[in-house]
Each structure stands twice: as structure tokens, then as C-alpha cells.
C-alpha positions as CSV (number, residue, x, y, z in Angstrom):
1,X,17.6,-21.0,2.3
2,X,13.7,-20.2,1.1
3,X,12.8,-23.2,-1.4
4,X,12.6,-22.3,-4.8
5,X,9.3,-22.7,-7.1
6,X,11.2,-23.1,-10.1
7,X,13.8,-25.8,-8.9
8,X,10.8,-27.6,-7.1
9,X,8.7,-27.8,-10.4
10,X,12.1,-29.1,-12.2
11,X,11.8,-32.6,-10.6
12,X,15.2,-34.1,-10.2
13,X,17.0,-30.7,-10.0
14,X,15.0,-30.0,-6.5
15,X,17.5,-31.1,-3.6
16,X,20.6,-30.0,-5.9
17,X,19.6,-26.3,-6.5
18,X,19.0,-26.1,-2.4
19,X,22.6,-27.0,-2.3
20,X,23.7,-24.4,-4.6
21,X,24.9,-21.2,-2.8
22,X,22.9,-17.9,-3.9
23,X,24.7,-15.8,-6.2
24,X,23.7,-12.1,-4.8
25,X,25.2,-10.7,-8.0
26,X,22.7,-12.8,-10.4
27,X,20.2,-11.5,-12.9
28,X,17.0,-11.9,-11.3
29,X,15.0,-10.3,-8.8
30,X,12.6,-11.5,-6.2
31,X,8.8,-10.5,-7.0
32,X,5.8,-11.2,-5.6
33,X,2.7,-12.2,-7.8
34,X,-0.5,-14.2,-7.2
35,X,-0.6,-18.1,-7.7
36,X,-4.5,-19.7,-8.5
37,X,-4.8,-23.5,-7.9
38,X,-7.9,-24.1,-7.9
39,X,-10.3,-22.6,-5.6
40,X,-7.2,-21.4,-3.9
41,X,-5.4,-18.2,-4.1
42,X,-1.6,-17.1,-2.3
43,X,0.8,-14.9,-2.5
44,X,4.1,-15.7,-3.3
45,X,7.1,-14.7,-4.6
46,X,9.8,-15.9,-7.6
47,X,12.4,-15.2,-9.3
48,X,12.1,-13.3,-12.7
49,X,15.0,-13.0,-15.0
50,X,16.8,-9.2,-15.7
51,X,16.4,-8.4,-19.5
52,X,18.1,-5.7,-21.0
53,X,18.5,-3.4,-24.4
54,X,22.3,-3.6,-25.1
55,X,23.9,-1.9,-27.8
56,X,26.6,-3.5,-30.1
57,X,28.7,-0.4,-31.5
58,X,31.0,-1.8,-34.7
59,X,33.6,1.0,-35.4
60,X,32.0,4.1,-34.0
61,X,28.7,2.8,-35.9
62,X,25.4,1.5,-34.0
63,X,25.2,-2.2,-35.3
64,X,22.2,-3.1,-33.4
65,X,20.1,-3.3,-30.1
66,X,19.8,-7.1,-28.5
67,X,17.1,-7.8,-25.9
68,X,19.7,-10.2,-23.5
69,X,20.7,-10.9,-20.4
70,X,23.1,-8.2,-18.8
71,X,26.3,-10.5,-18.5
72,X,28.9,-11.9,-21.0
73,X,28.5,-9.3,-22.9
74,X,31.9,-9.3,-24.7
75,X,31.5,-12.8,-25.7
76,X,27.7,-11.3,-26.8
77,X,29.4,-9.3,-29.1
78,X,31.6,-11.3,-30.9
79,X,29.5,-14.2,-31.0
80,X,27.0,-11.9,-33.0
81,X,29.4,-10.7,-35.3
82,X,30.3,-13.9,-36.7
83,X,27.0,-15.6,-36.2
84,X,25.3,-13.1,-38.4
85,X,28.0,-12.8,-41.0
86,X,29.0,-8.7,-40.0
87,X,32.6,-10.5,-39.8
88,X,34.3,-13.6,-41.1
89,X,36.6,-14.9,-38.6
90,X,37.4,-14.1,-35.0
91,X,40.5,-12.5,-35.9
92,X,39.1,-9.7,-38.0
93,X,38.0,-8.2,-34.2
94,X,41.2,-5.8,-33.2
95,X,39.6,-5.1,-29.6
96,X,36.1,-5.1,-27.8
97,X,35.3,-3.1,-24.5
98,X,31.8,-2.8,-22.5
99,X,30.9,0.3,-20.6
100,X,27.8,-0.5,-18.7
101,X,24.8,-2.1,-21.4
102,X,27.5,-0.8,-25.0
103,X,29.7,-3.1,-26.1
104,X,32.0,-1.3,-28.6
105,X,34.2,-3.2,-31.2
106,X,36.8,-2.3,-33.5
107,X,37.5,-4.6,-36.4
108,X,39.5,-4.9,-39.8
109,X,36.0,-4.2,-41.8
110,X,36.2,-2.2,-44.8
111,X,34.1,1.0,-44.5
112,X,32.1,-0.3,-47.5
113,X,31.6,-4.0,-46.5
114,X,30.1,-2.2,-43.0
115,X,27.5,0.0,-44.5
116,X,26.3,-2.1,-47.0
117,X,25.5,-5.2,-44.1
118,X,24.0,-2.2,-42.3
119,X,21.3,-0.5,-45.4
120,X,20.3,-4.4,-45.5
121,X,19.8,-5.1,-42.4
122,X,18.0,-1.6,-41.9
123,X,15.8,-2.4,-45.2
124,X,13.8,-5.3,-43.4
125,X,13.4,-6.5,-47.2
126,X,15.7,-9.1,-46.7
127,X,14.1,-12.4,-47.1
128,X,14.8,-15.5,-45.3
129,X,16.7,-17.6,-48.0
130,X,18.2,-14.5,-49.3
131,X,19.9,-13.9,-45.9
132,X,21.4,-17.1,-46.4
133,X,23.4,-16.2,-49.1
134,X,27.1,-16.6,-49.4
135,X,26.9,-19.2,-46.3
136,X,29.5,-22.0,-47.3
137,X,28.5,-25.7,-47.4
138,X,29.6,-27.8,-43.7
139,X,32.4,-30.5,-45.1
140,X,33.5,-31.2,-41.9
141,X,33.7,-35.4,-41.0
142,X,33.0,-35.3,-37.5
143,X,31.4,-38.3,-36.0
144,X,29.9,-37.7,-33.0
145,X,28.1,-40.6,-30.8
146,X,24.2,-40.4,-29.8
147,X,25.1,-40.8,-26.2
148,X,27.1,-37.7,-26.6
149,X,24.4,-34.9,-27.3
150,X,21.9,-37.0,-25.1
151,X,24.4,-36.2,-22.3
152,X,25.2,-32.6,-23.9
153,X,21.2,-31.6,-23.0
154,X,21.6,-33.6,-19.3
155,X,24.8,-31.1,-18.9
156,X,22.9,-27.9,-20.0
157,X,19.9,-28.8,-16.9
158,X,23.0,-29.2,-14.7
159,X,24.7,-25.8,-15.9
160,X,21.8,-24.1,-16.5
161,X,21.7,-22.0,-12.9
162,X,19.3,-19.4,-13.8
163,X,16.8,-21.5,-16.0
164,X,16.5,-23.7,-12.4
165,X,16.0,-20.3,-10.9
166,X,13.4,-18.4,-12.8
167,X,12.5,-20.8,-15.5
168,X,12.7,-18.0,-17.9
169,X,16.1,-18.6,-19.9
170,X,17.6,-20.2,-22.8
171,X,20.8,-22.4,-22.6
172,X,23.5,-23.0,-25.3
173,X,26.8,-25.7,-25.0
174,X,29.3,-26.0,-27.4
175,X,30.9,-29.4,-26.8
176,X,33.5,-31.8,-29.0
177,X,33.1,-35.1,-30.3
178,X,34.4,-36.4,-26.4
179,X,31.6,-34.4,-25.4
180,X,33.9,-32.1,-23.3
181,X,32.2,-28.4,-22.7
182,X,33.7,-26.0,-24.3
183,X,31.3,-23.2,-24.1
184,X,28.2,-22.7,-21.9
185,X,25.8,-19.7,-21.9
186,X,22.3,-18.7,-21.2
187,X,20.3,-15.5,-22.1
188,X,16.6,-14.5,-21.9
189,X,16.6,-15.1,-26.0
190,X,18.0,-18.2,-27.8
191,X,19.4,-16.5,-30.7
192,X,21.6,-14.4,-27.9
193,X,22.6,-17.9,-26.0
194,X,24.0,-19.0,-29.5
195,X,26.1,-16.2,-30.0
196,X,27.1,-16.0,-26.4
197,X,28.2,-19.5,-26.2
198,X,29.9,-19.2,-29.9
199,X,31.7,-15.8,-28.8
200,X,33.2,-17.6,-25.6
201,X,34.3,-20.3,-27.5
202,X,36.1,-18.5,-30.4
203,X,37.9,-15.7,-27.9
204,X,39.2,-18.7,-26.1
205,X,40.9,-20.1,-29.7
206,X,38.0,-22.7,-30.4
207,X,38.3,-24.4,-33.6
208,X,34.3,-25.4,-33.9
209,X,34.6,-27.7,-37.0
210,X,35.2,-30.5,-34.8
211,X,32.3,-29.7,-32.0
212,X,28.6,-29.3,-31.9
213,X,26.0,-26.6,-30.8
214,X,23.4,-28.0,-28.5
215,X,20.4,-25.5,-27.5
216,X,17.4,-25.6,-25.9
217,X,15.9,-23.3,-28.5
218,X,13.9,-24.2,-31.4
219,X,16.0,-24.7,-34.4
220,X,15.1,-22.6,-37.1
221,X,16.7,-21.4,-40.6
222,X,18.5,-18.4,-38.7
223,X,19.3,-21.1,-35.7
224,X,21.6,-22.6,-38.2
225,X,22.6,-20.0,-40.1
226,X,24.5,-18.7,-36.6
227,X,25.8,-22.1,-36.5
228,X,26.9,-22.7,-40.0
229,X,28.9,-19.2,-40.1
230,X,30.9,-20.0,-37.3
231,X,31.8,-23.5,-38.7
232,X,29.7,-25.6,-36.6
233,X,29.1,-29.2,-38.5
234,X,26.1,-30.5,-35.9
235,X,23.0,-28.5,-34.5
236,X,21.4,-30.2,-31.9
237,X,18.5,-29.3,-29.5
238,X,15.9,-30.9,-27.2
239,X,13.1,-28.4,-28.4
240,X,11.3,-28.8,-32.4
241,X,12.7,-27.6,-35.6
242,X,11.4,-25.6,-38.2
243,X,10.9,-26.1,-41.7
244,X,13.6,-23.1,-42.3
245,X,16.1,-25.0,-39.9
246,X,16.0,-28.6,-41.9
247,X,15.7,-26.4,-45.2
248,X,19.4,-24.8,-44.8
249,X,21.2,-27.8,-43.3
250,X,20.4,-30.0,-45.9
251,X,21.4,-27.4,-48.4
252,X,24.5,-27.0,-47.1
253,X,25.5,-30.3,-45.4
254,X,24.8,-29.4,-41.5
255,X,23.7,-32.2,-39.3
256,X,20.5,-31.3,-37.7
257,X,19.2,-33.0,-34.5
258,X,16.2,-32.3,-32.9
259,X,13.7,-33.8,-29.9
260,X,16.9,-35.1,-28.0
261,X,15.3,-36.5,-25.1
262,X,16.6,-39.7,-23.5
263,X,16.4,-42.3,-25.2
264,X,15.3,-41.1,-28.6
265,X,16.5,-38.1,-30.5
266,X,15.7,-37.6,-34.4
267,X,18.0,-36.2,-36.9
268,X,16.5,-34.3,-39.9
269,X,19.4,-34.2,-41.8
270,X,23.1,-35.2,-42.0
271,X,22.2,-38.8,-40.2
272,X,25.8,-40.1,-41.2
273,X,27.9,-37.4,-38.6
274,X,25.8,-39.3,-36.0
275,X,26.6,-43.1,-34.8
């Protein structure tokens, strides 16, 4: 097998990607580019991640167009609709179907409720705290262990397949207190790895008040507003947060862990769900 520039620049992950056997149904292509070290210039060529414009159709209705990775795109579109408050619950989805890059989904929505989320959304007036509104306060008691979500980001380098390939993904992993996987997805965007991994683990029957969402994205406010509609108690991720991000989970009691990086990670808020 022809080494791999990405697994070889991953350090520890070298000898067990050449082990892996190549998926020739996975989203990336070969292409050739120039590298410069130095004085030195060669040609080479690497792996570069598919991205494409999918439409998510909500009762005969164009919800929205994702930039995302062309797979899992049923959990893509049910992770969305909860994550970004369109729905309330899993169940209020009565089917989903994808032809080719549409995903269209039926749902118990009233006709009203649907076009008013939609004249918002279209406005792009809506302000950041403003689209927080009418997101319930995390009262779950969950105590999760630090060794836990230090192992939760060694397990996302171990699943994450086409990161180690073409460097150019996001990873999310939905895992409970045990630190058992529930849910593991990754997309070209981090918002669209969130919903992905939340949409797998709700069609499977999921209760997330219990787990955690670890990411490798950075954790803003709209980070954990995904989280916090779909019940999550504990954001965790091994990149930085942002001011929005600690903003919401302390207004609404969400545990937000950042930096988690063995040895050290650094909660910003909710420090008594961790022990």
C-alpha cells in the first residue's frame, strides 16, 4: 500500500493506518499538488476530502443547504432538526428518505410553527443570544470521570479514518458516563459532525441526558446550543472555546470542557458534573 502523508504527519497513528484496508467507496480522492521544503520542490499526491451542497427538504419545503460530507446523510438530517430547534424530539420525524445529495423528511410540524422557523432563519437578523431563546436549562446529575473524556478524544483519533487520511475533517462522539461510544461521525464541517453524531444516536433510541458530546471543533455559543437541544448535559472538546460557548452553558447549567489533552483538560463551566 503507498504510505500516506497524512497518517505519517499524525505520529502514533503511522503503522496503524498502513494496516487499515482502503475503503474504495470513501470520500476522498487522490490529487496531486506541489510540496516546498526548503530549497526543495516535489510532486506528490494526497488525499483531499469530498464536500458536497446537500439539501434538507422538511415537508415538501427547502429547509436548508449544508456544505457536508456525502455520507450519513439520514442521520444529517435528523441530527439538524433537533440540533437547531426546527423539531423538539425525535419522534416528531414520521419518515426520512435520501435520493442522491436531498434528504426529504416528513414530520408532525404545524404548517405555522414551519414557516415561521423558516422567515427567521431567512431574515439573517437573528442575533446570537436571541437564537438561544426558548433553550431549556441542563438539570441533568451525570457525573462523568476525567479519565473518561480524556479517553473519549484518544477514541475519536482511533475512529477518525478519514481525518488520518486527508487531515481535512471534523470528528464528533457521543459516549456515556462508562465512556461506551454511542455515536461516532465526521464531516468536512463541525457543526455537521454534531448533528450527524446526535442524529445517529437518537434514530438508534438514545437517551442523551445521561452521555456527553465530545468534538474536535471549537466550542462556540451555537456548539452548545446543538448540544443543549438535544439534551446533552457535558460539551467537551480538545480544540478552544469561545466566549458565546462558556456564555450559554453557564446560563443554562451545561458543563463545558475544553483543551482536553492528556493530562490536563479545563472546564469553563459546570465543574461539579466532572470528578
Amino acid at each position: 500500500m503507498k504510505d500516506n502523508w497524512h497518517a505519517e504527519k499524525s505520529g502514533k497513528w503511522t503503522s496503524f493506518w498502513k494496516d487499515e484496508v482502503h475503503d474504495p467507496c470513501a470520500p476522498y480522492f487522490l490529487i496531486k499538488c506541489i510540496e516546498i521544503s526548503g530549497k526543495n520542490r516535489k510532486e506528490i499526491e494526497l488525499d483531499v476530502v469530498e464536500e458536497e451542497s446537500i439539501k434538507i427538504m422538511l415537508d415538501g419545503r427547502h429547509l436548508v443547504t449544508l456544505l457536508a460530507l456525502p455520507r450519513e446523510l439520514r442521520e444529517l438530517a435528523a441530527g439538524f432538526l433537533i440540533c437547531e430547534g426546527v423539531l423538539k424530539e425525535i419522534g416528531d420525524i414520521r419518515s426520512i428518505s435520501v435520493q442522491e445529495d436531498t434528504v426529504f423528511c416528513q414530520s408532525s410540524l404545524d404548517n405555522n410553527e414551519l414557516e415561521l422557523w423558516t422567515e427567521i432563519r431567512s431574515s439573517g437578523c437573528i442575533g446570537i443570544k436571541s437564537s438561544w431563546e426558548g433553550i431549556e436549562p441542563i438539570t441533568s446529575s451525570i457525573r462523568m470521570k476525567k479519565e473518561v473524556l480524556i479517553n473519549a478524544i484518544e477514541q475519536i483519533k482511533e475512529r477518525g479514518k478519514i481525518w488520518r487520511r486527508t487531515g481535512g475533517t471534523h470528528s464528533s462522539l457521543i459516549c456515556t458516563r462508562e465512556g461506551e461510544a454511542v455515536s461516532f461521525c465526521e464531516d468536512v464541517s463541525r457543526a455537521c459532525s454534531v448533528d450527524k453524531a446526535v442524529g445517529a444516536a437518537l434514530l438508534s433510541g438514545k437517551d442523551l441526558s445521561d452521555c456527553a458530546l465530545v468534538t474536535t471543533g471549537r466550542l462556540s455559543g451555537g456548539m452548545a446550543a446543538k448540544a443543549a437541544r438535544a439534551g446533552i448535559p457535558i460539551v467537551a472538546s480538545k480544540a478552544a472555546p469561545l466566549s458565546t460557548g462558556v456564555q450559554l452553558s453557564k446560563s443554562i447549567g451545561m458543563t463545558l470542557v475544553a483543551f482536553v489533552r492528556k493530562p490536563n483538560l479545563y472546564v469553563y463551566s459546570g465543574e461539579e458534573r466532572i470528578s
